[in-house]
C-alpha positions in Angstrom: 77.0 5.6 28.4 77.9 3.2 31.0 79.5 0.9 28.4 81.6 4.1 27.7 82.2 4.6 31.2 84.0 1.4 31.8 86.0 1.6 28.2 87.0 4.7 30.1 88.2 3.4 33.2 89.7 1.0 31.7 92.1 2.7 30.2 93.3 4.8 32.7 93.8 1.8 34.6 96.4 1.1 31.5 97.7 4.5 31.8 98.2 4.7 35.6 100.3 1.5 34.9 102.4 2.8 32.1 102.9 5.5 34.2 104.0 3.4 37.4 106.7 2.1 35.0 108.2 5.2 33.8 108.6 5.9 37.7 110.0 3.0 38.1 112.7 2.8 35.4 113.2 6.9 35.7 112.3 6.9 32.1 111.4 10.6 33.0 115.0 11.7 33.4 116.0 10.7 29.9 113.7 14.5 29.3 115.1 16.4 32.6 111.9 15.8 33.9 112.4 16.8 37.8 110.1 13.8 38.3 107.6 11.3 36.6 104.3 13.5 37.9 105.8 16.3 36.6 107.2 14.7 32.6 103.1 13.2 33.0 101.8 16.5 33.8 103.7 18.3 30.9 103.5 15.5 28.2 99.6 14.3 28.6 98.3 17.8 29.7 97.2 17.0 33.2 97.5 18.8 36.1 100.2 18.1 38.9 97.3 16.4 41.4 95.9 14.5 38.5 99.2 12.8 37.6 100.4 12.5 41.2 96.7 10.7 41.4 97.6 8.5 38.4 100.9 7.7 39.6 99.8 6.1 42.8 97.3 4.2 41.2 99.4 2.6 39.2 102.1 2.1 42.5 99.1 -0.2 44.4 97.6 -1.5 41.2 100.6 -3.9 41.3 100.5 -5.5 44.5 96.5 -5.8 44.1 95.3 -7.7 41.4 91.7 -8.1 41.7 91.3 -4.5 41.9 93.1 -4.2 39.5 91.0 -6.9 37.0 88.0 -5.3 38.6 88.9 -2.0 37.4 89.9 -3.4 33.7 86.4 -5.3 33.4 84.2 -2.6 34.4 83.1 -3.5 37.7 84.3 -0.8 39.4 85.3 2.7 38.2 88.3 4.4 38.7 87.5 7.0 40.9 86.3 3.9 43.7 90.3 2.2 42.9 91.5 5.5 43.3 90.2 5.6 46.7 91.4 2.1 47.4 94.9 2.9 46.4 95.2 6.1 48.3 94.0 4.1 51.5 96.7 1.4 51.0 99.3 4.0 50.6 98.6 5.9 53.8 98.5 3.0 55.6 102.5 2.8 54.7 104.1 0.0 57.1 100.7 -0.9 58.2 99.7 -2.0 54.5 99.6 -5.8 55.6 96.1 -4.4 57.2 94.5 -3.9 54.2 92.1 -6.7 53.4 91.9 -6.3 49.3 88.7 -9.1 48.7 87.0 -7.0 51.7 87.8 -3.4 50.2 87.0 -4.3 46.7 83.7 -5.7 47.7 82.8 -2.6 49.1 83.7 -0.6 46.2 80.9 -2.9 44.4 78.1 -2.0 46.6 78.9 1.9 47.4 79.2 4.7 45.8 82.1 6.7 45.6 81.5 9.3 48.5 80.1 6.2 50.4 83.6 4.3 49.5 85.6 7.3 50.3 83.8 7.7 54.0 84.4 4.3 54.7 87.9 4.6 53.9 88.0 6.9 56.1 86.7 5.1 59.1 89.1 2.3 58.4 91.8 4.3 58.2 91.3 5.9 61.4 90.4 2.4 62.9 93.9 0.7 61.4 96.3 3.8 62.1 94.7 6.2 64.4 98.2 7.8 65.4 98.5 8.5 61.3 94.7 9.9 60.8 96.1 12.6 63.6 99.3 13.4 61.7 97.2 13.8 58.5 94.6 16.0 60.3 97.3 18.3 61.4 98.3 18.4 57.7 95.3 19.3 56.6 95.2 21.7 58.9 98.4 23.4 58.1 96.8 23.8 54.4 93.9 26.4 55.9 94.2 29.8 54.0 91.9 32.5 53.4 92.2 35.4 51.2 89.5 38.3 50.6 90.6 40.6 47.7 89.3 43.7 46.2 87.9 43.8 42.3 88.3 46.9 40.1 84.6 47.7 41.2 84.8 47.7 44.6 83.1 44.1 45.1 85.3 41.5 47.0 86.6 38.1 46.1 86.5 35.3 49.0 88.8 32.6 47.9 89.7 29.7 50.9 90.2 26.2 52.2 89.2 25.0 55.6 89.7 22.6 58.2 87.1 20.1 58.0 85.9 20.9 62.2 86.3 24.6 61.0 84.3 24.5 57.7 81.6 22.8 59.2 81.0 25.2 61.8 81.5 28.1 59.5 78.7 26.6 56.9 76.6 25.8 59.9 76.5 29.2 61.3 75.8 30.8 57.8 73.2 28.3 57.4 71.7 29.3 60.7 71.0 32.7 59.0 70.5 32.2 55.8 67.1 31.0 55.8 64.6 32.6 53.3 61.0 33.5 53.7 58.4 32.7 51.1 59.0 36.5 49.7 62.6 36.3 49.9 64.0 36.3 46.1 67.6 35.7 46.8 69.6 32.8 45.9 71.2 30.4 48.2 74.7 31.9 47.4 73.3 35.5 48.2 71.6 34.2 51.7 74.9 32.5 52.4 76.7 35.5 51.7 74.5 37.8 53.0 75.0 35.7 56.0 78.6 35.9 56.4 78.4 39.9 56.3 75.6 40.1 59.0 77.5 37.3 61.1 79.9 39.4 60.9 78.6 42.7 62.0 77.1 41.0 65.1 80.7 39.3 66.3 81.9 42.6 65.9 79.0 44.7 68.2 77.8 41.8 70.6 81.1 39.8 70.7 78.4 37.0 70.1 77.4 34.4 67.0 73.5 34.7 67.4 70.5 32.6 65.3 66.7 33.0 65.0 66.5 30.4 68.0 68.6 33.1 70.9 71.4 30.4 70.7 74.5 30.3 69.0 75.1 28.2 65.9 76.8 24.8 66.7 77.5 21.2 65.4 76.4 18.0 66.0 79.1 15.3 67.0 78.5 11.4 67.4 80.9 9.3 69.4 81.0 6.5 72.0 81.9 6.6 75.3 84.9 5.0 74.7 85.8 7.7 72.3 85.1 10.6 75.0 87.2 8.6 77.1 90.5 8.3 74.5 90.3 4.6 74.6 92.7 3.0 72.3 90.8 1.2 69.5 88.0 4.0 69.7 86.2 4.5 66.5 86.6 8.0 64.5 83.7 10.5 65.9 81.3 12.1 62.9 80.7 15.4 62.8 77.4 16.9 61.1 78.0 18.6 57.5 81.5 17.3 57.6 84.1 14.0 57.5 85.1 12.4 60.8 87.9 13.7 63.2 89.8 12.6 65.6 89.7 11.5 69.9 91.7 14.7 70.1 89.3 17.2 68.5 86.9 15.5 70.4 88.2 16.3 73.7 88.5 20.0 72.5 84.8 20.2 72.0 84.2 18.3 74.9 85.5 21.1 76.6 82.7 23.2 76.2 79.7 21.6 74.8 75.9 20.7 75.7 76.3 17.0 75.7 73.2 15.1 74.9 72.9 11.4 75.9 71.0 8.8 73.0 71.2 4.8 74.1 70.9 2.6 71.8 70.4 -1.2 71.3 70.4 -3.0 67.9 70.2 0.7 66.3 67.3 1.2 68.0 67.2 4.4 70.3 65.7 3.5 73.8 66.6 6.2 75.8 67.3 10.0 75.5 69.0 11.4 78.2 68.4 15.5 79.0 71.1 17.9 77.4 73.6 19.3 79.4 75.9 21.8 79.5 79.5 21.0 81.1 80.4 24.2 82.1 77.5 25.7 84.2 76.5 29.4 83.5 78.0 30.7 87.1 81.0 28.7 86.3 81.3 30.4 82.8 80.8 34.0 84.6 83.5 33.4 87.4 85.8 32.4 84.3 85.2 35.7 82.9 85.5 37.8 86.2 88.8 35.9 86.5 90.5 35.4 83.4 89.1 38.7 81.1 90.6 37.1 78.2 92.7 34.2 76.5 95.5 33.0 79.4 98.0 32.4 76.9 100.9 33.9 77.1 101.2 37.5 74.8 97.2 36.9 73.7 94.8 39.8 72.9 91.8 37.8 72.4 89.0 38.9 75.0 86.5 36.6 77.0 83.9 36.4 74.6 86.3 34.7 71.8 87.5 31.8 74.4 85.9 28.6 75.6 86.9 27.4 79.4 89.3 24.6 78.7 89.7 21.4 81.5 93.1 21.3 82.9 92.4 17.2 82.9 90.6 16.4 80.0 87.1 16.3 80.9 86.6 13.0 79.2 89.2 11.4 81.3 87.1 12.6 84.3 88.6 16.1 85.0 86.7 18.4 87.2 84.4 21.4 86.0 85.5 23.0 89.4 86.6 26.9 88.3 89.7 26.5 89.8 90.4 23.5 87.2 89.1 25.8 84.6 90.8 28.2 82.2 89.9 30.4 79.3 91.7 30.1 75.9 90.9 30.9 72.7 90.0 28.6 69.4 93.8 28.9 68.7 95.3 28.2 71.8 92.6 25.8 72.7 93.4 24.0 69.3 97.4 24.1 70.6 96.8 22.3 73.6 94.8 19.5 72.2 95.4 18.5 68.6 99.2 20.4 69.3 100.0 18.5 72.3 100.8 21.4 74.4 100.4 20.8 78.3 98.4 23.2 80.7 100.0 23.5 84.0 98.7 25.4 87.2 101.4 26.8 89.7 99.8 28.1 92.5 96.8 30.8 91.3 99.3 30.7 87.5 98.8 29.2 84.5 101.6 27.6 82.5 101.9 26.4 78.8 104.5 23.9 78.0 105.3 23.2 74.2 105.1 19.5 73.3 109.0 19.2 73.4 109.1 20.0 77.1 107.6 17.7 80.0 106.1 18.9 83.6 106.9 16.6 86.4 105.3 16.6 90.2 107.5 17.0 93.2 106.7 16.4 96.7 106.8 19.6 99.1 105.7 19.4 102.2 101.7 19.6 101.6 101.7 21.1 98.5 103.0 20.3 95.2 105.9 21.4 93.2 106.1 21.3 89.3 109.5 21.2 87.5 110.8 21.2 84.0 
C-alpha cells in the first residue's frame, strides 16, 4: 500500500502540472470554460476546491524543484506539497521568505497535521499583517443554519471561527461527560449538551459546568505577544489552530491570567491565577453600563465582557472608569475590526476604522476631535 501510495502521489504531481499549463496557455477557453478550475472540475470530475487545490500546486511546483522531485519519488505525499504550495502562495510578495530545503525537510519528518500547524506558525511569523487579513476572512465565512425535517427533528449544519469553535466545543464538552451508566453516544452527550447549554443561557443569563465555573479556553503566548510586540510569535489556543496578537488582546480583556516560567522547557515557577477584572469592578460595570455601550445594542450585561479602553496588554488600567461593557460582537469590532473606543467626558464613543480621534488641549481637560 505504501508503494501504491507514492505511484499515487506521483501522478497528481503530473496532473497538477498538466493543469498549471492549461492555465497558463488558456487552453481552457478553446471549451468556454469561465476558467481552468472550472474546464478541470467539469472534465476530470472534481470538485471546484479540489481543482483550485490542483491548480496551485502545479503554480509553485514550478519555481520549487526539490519538492517537486520529492513529491515524484515518493518521499513525500501530496497532501504535505500541498501544504507547502499553499504556504508559498500566501506569502505573495514575501515568497523570497520561503526557505524550500528547510520546508521540504520538514515535510519529511511530520505528518501532515504536524506540517500544516507549522505552516501556520511560519506564516504568521513571515507575514503577521496577512495571517490577520486571512483571519478576518475566515471569519467572514461563519454561517449557521438549523432547519426543520419532515418529522419534526432539526438539522444543525455550520462553520466556525476557529476562537469561536473552540469555545463552543469546549463548553459542550464541559457538559457532556458520561457516567459509567450513561448509554449515550458522544454525538448524543454533545448534543444533548448544546440543548441544556442552551436552556440555562436562556434562564440564568449564565454558561455553567459541573465545576460552578463557566466553560473557557486555554491560551499560550509570551509576553511579548500580550504586549503586541512586532515579531511576536502566533498564540495557541487549546482544541484549536493559533490566532492572532489581536484576538489576543480581546481575551486579554477579560480573562484569569495564569503565569508558567519556563527555562529550557522546563517549568520552574507557577505563578497564582488571576483575574483582570476584580469582582467589584465587574459589579460597578453592571450597575453602570446595564448592557452592551454600543450604539443601537440590545444585548444585556450578562452577554458583555468589560473591555480596556487601552489595551490592557499595553499597560491600560482596570480602573472602572477605564472600563466598558460590550458584547462578543462589538468587542470583536474593536479589536480584530480596528474600531477605536473613545471616552468624552462620562460618554463613550465608537469610531469606525476609517475615522481617526485626535487630543486637543483645553485648559485642564482634554478635548477629542474628528
Amino acid at each position: 500500500m505504501p508503494r501504491l501510495r507514492a505511484v499515487i502521489d506521483s501522478l497528481e504531481g503530473v496532473f497538477c502540472a498538466r493543469a498549471a499549463v492549461l492555465q497558463r496557455t488558456g487552453g481552457h477557453l478553446a471549451e468556454g470554460a469561465i476558467s481552468a478550475a472550472a474546464w478541470v472540475r467539469n472534465n476530470c470530475h472534481m470538485s471546484g476546491t479540489s481543482a483550485a487545490d490542483r491548480l496551485c500546486v502545479g503554480r509553485e511546483l514550478e519555481s520549487l524543484p526539490r519538492i517537486d522531485r520529492a513529491l515524484s519519488s515518493g518521499e513525500i505525499g501530496y497532501q504535505s506539497a500541498a501544504v507547502l504550495c499553499h504556504l508559498r502562495e500566501q506569502l505573495d510578495d514575501k515568497r523570497d521568505l520561503f526557505d524550500e530545503e528547510e520546508m521540504l525537510d520538514m515535510a519529511r519528518r511530520h505528518t501532515v497535521a504536524e506540517l500544516r500547524l507549522l505552516c501556520r506558525y511560519a506564516r504568521y511569523a513571515a507575514d503577521p499583517d496577512g495571517f490577520c487579513r486571512d483571519e478576518e476572512e475566515s471569519f467572514e465565512r461563519r454561517r449557521l443554519h438549523i432547519s426543520p425535517m419532515a418529522d419534526g427533528m432539526h438539522v444543525i449544519d455550520g462553520v466556525l471561527d476557529p476562537v469561536g469553535g473552540a469555545a463552543v466545543r469546549t463548553a459542550l464538552e464541559a457538559l457532556a461527560t458520561s457516567g459509567p451508566s450513561d448509554g449515550r453516544k458522544h454525538s448524543q452527550r454533545m448534543a444533548d449538551a448544546l440543548v441544556e447549554l442552551t436552556h440555562h443561557a436562556l434562564d440564568e443569563g449564565r454558561l455553567p459546568s459541573r465545576r460552578g465555573v463557566k466553560p473557557h479556553i486555554s491560551l499560550t503566548t509570551t509576553l511579548e505577544a500580550l504586549k503586541g510586540e512586532p515579531g511576536a510569535p502566533a498564540v495557541d489556543v487549546e482544541l484549536s489552530l493559533p490566532v492572532s496578537t489581536k484576538t489576543l488582546e480581546r481575551f486579554a480583556c477579560d480573562c484569569t491570567m495564569s503565569r508558567v516560567l519556563m527555562a529550557d522547557s522546563m517549568v520552574i515557577d507557577v505563578g497564582r491565577a488571576t483575574r483582570i477584572v476584580s469582582g467589584p469592578a465587574r459589579r460597578a460595570l453592571k450597575v453602570r453600563d446595564r448592557g452592551c455601550r454600543f450604539p443601537g445594542c440590545d444585548r444585556p450585561i450578562s452577554w458583555t465582557s468589560p473591555h480596556h479602553i487601552e489595551f490592557w496588554g499595553r499597560g491600560g488600567s482596570t480602573n472602572v472608569p477605564d472600563l466598558v461593557s460590550v458584547c462578543y460582537f462589538h468587542h470583536r469590532l474593536v479589536h480584530e475590526g480596528g474600531w477605536q473606543v473613545v471616552k468624552v467626558d462620562r460618554e463613550f464613543r465608537f469610531v469606525p476604522p476609517e475615522r481617526t480621534w485626535i487630543r486637543r488641549a483645553r485648559g485642564p481637560g482634554v478635548r477629542w476631535a474628528a
